[in-house]
C-alpha positions as CSV (number, residue, x, y, z in Angstrom):
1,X,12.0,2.2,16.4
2,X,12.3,-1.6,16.6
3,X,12.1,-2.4,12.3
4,X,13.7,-0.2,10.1
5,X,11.2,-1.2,7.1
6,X,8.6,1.7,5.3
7,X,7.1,2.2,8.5
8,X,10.0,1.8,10.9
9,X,11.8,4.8,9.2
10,X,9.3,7.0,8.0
11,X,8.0,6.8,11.1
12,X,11.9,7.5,12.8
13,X,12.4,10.0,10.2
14,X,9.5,12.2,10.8
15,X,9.8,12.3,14.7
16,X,13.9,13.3,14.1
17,X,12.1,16.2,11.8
18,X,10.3,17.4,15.1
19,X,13.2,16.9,16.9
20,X,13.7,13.8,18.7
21,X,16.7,11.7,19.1
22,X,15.5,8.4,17.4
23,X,17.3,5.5,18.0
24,X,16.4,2.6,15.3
25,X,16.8,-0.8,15.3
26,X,16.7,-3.5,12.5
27,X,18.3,-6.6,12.6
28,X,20.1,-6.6,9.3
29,X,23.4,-5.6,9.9
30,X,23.5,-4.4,5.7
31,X,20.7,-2.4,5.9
32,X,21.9,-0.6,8.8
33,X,24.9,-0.1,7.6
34,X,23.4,1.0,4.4
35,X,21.3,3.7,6.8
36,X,24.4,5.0,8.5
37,X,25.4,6.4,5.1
38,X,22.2,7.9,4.1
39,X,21.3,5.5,1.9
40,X,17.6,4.4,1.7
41,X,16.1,1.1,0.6
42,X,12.8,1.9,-0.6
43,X,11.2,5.0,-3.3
44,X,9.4,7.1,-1.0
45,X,9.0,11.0,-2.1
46,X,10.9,13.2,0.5
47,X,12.3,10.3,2.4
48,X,16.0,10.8,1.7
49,X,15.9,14.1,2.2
50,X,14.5,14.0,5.3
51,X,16.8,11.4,6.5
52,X,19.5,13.5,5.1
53,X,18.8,16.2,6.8
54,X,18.1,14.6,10.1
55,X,21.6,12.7,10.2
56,X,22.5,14.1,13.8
57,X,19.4,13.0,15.5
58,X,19.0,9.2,13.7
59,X,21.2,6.6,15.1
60,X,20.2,3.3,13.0
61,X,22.0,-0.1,14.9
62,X,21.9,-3.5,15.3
63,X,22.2,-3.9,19.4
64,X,18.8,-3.8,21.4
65,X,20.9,-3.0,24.5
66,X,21.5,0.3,23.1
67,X,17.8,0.6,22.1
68,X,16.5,-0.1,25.5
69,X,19.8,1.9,27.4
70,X,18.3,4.9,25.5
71,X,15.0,4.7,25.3
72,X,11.7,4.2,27.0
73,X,9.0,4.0,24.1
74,X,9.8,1.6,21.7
75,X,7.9,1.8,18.7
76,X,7.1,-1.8,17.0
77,X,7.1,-1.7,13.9
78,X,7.8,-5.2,12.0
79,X,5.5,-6.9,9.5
80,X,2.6,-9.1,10.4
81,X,2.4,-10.9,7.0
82,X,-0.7,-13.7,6.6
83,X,0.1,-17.5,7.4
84,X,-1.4,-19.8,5.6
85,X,-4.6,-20.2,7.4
86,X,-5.0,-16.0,6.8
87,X,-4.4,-15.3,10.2
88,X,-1.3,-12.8,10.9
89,X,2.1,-14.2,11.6
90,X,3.0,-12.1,14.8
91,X,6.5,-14.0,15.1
92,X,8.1,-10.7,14.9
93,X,6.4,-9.0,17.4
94,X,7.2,-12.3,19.3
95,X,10.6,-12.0,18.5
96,X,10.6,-8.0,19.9
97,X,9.2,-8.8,23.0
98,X,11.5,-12.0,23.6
99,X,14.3,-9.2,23.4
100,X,13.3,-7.3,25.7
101,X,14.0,-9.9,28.5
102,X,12.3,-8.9,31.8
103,X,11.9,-5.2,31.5
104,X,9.3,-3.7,33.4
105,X,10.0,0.3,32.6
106,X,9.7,0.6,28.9
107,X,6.6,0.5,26.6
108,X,5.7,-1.1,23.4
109,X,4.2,1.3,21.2
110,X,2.7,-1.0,18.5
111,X,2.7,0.5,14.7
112,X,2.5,-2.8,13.3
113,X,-1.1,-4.1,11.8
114,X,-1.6,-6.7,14.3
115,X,-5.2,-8.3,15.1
116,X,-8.2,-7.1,17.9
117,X,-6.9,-8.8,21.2
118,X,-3.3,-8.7,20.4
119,X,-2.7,-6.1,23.2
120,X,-4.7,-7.5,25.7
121,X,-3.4,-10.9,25.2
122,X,0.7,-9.4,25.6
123,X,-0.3,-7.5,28.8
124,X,-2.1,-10.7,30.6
125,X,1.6,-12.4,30.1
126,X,3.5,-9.5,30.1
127,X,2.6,-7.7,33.6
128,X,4.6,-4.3,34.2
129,X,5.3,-3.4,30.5
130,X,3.7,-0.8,29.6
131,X,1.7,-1.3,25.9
132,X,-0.1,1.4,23.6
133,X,-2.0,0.9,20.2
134,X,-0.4,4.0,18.3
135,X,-1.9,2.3,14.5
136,X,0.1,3.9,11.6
137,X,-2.1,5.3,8.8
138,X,1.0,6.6,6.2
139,X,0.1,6.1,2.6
140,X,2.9,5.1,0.4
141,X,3.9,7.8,-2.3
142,X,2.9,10.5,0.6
143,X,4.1,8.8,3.7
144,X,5.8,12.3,4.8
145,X,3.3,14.4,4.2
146,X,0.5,11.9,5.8
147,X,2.2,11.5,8.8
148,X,3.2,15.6,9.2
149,X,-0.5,16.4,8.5
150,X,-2.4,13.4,9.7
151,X,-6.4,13.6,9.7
152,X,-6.3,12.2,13.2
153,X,-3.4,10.3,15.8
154,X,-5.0,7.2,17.3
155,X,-3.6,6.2,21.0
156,X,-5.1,3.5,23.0
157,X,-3.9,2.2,26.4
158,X,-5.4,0.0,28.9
159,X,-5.1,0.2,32.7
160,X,-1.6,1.0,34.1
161,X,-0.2,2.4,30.6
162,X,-2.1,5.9,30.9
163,X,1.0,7.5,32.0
164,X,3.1,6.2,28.7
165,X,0.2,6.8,26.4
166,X,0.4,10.3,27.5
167,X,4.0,10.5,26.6
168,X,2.8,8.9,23.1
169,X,0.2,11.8,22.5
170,X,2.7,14.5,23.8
171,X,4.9,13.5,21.0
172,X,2.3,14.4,18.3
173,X,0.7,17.4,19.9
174,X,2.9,19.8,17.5
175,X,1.1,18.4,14.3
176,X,-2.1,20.0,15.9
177,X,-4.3,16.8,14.6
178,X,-7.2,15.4,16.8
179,X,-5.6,13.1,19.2
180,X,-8.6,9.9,19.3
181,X,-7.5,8.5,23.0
182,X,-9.3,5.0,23.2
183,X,-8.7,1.6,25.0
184,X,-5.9,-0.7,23.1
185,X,-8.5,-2.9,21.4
186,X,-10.5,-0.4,20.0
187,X,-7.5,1.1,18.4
188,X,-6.4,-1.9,17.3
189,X,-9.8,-2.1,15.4
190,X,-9.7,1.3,14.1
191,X,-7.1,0.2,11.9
192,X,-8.4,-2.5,10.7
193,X,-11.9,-0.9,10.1
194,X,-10.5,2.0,8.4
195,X,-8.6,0.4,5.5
196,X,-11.4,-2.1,5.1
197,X,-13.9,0.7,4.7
198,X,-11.6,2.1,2.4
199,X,-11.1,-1.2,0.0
200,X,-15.1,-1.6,0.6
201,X,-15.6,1.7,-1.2
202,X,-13.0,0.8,-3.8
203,X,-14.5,-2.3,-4.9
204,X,-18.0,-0.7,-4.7
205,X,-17.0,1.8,-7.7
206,X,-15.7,-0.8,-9.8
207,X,-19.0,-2.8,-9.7
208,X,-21.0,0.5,-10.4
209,X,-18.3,0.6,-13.3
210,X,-18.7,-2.5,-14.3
211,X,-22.9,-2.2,-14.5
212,X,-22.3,1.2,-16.4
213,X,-19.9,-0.5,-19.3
214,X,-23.6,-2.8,-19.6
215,X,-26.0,0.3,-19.6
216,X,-24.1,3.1,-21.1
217,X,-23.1,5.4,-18.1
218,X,-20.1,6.9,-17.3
219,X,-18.5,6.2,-13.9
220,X,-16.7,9.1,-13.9
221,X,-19.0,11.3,-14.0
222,X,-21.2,8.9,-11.7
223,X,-18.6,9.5,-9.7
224,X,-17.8,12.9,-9.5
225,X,-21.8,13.0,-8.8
226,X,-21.6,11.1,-5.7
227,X,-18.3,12.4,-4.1
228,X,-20.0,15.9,-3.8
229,X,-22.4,14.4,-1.3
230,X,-20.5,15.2,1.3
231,X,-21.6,11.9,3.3
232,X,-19.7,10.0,0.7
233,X,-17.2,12.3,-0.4
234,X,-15.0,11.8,-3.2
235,X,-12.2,9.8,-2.3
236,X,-11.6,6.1,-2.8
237,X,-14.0,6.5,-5.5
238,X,-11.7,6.1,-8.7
239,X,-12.6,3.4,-10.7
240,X,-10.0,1.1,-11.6
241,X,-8.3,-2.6,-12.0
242,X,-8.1,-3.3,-8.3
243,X,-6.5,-2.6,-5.2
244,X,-3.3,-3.7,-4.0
245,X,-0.4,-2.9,-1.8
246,X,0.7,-4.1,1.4
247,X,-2.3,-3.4,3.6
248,X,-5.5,-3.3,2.1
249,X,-5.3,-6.7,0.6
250,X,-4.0,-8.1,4.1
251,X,-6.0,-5.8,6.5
252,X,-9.3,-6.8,4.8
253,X,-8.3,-10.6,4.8
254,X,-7.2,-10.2,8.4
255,X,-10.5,-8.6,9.8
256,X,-12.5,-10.8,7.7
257,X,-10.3,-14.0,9.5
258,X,-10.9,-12.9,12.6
259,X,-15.1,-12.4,12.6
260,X,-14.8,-16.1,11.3
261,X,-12.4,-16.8,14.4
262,X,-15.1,-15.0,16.6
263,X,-17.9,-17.1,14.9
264,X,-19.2,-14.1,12.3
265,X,-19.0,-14.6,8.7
266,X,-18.3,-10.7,7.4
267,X,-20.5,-11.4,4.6
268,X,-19.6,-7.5,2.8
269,X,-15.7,-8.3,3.1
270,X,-15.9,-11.9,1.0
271,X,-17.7,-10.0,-1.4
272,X,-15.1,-6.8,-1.3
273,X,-12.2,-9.7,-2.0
274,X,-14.0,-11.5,-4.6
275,X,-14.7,-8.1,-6.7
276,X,-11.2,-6.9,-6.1
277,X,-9.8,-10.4,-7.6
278,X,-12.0,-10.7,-10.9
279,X,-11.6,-7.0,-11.0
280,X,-8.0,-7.7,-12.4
281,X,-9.1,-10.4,-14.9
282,X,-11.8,-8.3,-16.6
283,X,-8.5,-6.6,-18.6
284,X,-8.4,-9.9,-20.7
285,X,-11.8,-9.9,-22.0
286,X,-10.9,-6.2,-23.1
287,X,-8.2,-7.5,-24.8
288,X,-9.9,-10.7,-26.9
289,X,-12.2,-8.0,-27.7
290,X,-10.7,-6.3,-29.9
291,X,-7.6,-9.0,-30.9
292,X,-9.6,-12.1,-30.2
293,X,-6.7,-14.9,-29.1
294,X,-4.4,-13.6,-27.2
295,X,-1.9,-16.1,-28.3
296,X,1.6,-14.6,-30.0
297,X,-0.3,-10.9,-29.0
298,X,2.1,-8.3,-27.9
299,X,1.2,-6.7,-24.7
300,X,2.5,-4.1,-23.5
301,X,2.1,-3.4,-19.6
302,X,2.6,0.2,-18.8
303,X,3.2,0.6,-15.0
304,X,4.1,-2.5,-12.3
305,X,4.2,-0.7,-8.9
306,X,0.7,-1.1,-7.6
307,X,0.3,2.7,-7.5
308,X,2.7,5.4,-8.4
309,X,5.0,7.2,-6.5
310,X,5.9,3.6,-4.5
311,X,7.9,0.8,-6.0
312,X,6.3,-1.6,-4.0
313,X,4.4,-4.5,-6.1
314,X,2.9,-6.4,-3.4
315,X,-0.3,-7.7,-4.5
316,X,0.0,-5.0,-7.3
317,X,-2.6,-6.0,-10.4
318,X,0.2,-5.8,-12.9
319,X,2.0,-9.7,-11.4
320,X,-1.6,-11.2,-12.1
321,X,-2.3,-9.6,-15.6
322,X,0.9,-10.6,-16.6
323,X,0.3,-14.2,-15.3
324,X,-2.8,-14.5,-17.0
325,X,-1.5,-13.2,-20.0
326,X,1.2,-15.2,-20.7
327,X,-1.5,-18.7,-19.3
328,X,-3.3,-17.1,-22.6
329,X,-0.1,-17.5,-25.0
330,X,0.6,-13.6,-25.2
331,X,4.3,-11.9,-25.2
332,X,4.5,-9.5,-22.0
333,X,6.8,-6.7,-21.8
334,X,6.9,-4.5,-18.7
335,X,7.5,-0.8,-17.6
336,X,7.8,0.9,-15.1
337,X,9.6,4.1,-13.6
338,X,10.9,2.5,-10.5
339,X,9.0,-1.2,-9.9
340,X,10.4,-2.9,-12.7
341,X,13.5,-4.2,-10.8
342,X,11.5,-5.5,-8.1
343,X,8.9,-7.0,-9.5
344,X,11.3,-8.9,-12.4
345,X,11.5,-12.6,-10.5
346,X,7.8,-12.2,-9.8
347,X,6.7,-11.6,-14.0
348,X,7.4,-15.0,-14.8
349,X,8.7,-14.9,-18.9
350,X,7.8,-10.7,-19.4
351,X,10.0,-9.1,-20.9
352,X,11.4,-5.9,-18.7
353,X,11.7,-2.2,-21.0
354,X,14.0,0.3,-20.4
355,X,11.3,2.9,-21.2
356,X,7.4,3.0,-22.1
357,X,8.0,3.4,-25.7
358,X,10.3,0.4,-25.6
359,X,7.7,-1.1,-23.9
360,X,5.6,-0.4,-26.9
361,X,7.3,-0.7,-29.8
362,X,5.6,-3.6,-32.1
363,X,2.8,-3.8,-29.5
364,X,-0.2,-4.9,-30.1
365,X,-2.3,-3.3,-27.3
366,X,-1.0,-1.3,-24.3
367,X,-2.4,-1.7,-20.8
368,X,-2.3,1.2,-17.8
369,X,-1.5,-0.5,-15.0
370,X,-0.6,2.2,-12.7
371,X,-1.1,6.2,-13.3
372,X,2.8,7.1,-13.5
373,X,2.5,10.8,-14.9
374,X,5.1,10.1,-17.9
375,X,2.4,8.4,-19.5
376,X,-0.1,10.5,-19.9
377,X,2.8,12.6,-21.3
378,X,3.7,10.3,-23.8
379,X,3.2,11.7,-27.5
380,X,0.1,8.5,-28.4
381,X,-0.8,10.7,-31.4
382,X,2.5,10.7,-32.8
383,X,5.3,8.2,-32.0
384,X,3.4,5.9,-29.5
385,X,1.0,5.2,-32.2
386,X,3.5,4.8,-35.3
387,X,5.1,2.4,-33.1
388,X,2.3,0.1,-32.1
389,X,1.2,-2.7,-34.8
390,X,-2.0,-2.2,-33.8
391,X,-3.5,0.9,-31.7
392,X,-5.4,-0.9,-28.8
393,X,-5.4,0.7,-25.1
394,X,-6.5,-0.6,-22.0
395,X,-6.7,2.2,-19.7
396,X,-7.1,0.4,-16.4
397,X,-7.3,3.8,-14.4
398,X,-9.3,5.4,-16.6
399,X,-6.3,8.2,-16.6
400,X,-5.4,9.1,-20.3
401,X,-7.3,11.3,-22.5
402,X,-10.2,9.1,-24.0
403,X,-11.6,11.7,-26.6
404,X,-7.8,12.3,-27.7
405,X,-6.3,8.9,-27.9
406,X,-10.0,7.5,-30.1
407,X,-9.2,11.1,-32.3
408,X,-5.7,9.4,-32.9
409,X,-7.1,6.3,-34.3
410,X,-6.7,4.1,-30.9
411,X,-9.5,1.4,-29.8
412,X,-9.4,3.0,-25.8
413,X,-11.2,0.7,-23.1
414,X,-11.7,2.4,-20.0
415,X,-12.6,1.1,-16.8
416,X,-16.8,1.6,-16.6
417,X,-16.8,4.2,-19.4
């Protein structure tokens, strides 16, 4: 594995499970060394156990000469973050191949999220290494279990790299998931496709929520009726505050980028963004609602990671409530199981809680951001709401009890409900 982030060692972690010898490669020194002792960086269910009990069969190191000495397929797996024109920054990947000098017997097996061409364009300068598309579709929170059950392994080789992508697919055959064996750029679109699909459908629910808050319908149970047509299917179709994360935000902004590159304009995806970013301001207007000026308000922001189970707050929808509450004069305090600490630079003046009913003591209003189970648990009847000042809930994923907390006394906005 060449990247030792999410990807890099789930991805290292779950082939040692099946038995491999992985050899990983990172180029920070600390976070190798870190490794080496078992200790992982980032809040992944399962991961530190598996790495745990893996030990013998991860070797986690700086030196690329060891990499290539003991290995033949080296999985790529460093970021592709956006520049500033929205195209992706494929330094890394630059970086990777510039270390692999002249070799002409291994094989770059690319994880990383990197545009439609991007394989044919490395083989036309790179003649004799071996490439294969091998996308990664883990899902933070249930990165283990996603990539030990996966609903399909996608492997896509050009001429003259059958023979490695053969090796690729061997090494998933024990998972007993369809193998989808395609040419590179295909693959490479089949990544990109999927997760904008996926944020497509998203931001498709919250404007059927946002029509049924204007006619009286409930999108949860318009939802639950459409999932059981099984040609939609239930999935993706929890209305909400927006997506957010590391890919969906950056895959759909990169596909989009490259049909204007090609000389399309992907009409569906400008909309998909443009939902997806009001979708996060709508919360205020909940808000003024029911405390009109927001200015001096206590708001209390339950949840920062931008789902649960992860603490990762890229592009999460809690870092632009709280920046648009505080440009409205409101007090911001923060909670969160496991986000809190890495999200604390990016919250501007909020306030960071030790615990939810820290959070929201002397609130004002409380806001779900994110569906940690401990709040739903919380006792809103009792303590929660002899704490608040006043009892106003913003339930941006529509995931405590409605009919309980309004029994209680609270004013409860949903999402499209």
């Amino acid at each position: 594995m060449i990247g030792v982030g999410w990807v890099g060692l789930c991805t290292a972690a779950c082939f040692a499970e099946l038995g491999h010898e992985v050899y990983a490669r990172d180029i920070l020194a600390d976070k190798v060394e870190s490794l080496t002792r078992g200790e992982v960086p980032m809040h992944e269910p399962g991961l530190p156990e598996l790495v745990e009990r893996n030990a013998g069969r991860l070797t986690f190191t700086t030196d690329m000469g060891e990499v290539l000495e003991r290995a033949e397929l080296l999985f790529c797996c460093v970021d592709t973050p956006p520049t500033y024109s929205g195209d992706a920054d494929l330094s890394r990947v630059e970086a990777v191949l510039g270390a692999l000098g002249d070799s002409t017997h291994h094989a770059i097996v690319m994880k990383s999220t990197v545009p439609v061409g991007t394989g044919i364009s490395i083989g036309r300068r790179r003649e004799g290494l071996g490439y294969v598309a091998n996308p990664e579709f883990l899902k933070e929170g249930t990165a283990v279990e996603d990539f030990m059950n996966p609903d399909r392994v996608v492997v896509g080789a050009n001429d003259g790299s059958g023979a490695f992508a053969d090796r690729v697919a061997a090494l998933y055959e024990p998972l007993g998931a369809p193998i989808v064996r395609t040419d590179v750029a295909s693959a490479e679109m089949i990544k990109l496709a999927s997760n904008a699909f996926l944020a497509t459908k998203i931001s498709f629910i919250n404007e059927i929520a946002n029509v049924s808050e204007e006619l009286g319908a409930d999108v949860k149970e318009v939802a639950r009726g459409m999932g059981l047509d099984e040609r939609i299917g239930g999935k993706f179709l929890q209305a909400g505050i927006g997506y957010g994360g590391s890919c969906f935000p950056k895959d759909v902004s990169a596909l989009k980028q490259l049909a204007g590159n090609s000389g399309y304009h992907f009409q569906l995806l400008t909309a998909v963004i443009e939902v997806n970013e009001l979708q996060k301001r709508r919360t205020i207007g909940k808000l003024q609602k029911h405390l009109g000026p927001l200015v001096n308000r206590e708001v209390a922001l339950l949840g920062v990671a931008f789902k649960p189970d992860t603490d990762d707050v890229r592009e999460a929808a809690s870092l632009v409530l709280a920046a648009r509450l505080q440009g409205e004069g409101a007090n911001v305090r923060v909670y969160d199981p496991v986000a809190a600490t890495n999200a604390s630079e990016m919250l501007g003046g909020a306030r960071i809680c030790g615990s939810a009913l820290e959070a929201l003591d002397g609130a004002h209003a409380a806001v779900l951001v994110t569906e940690w189970p401990e709040f739903a648990e919380l006792d809103w009847a009792g303590e929660v709401g002899a704490r608040m000042a006043t009892p106003v809930v913003v339930d941006g994923r529509n995931f405590l009890d409605r009919d309980a907390l309004r029994a209680a006394g609270f004013a409860y906005e949903g999402i499209g409900r």
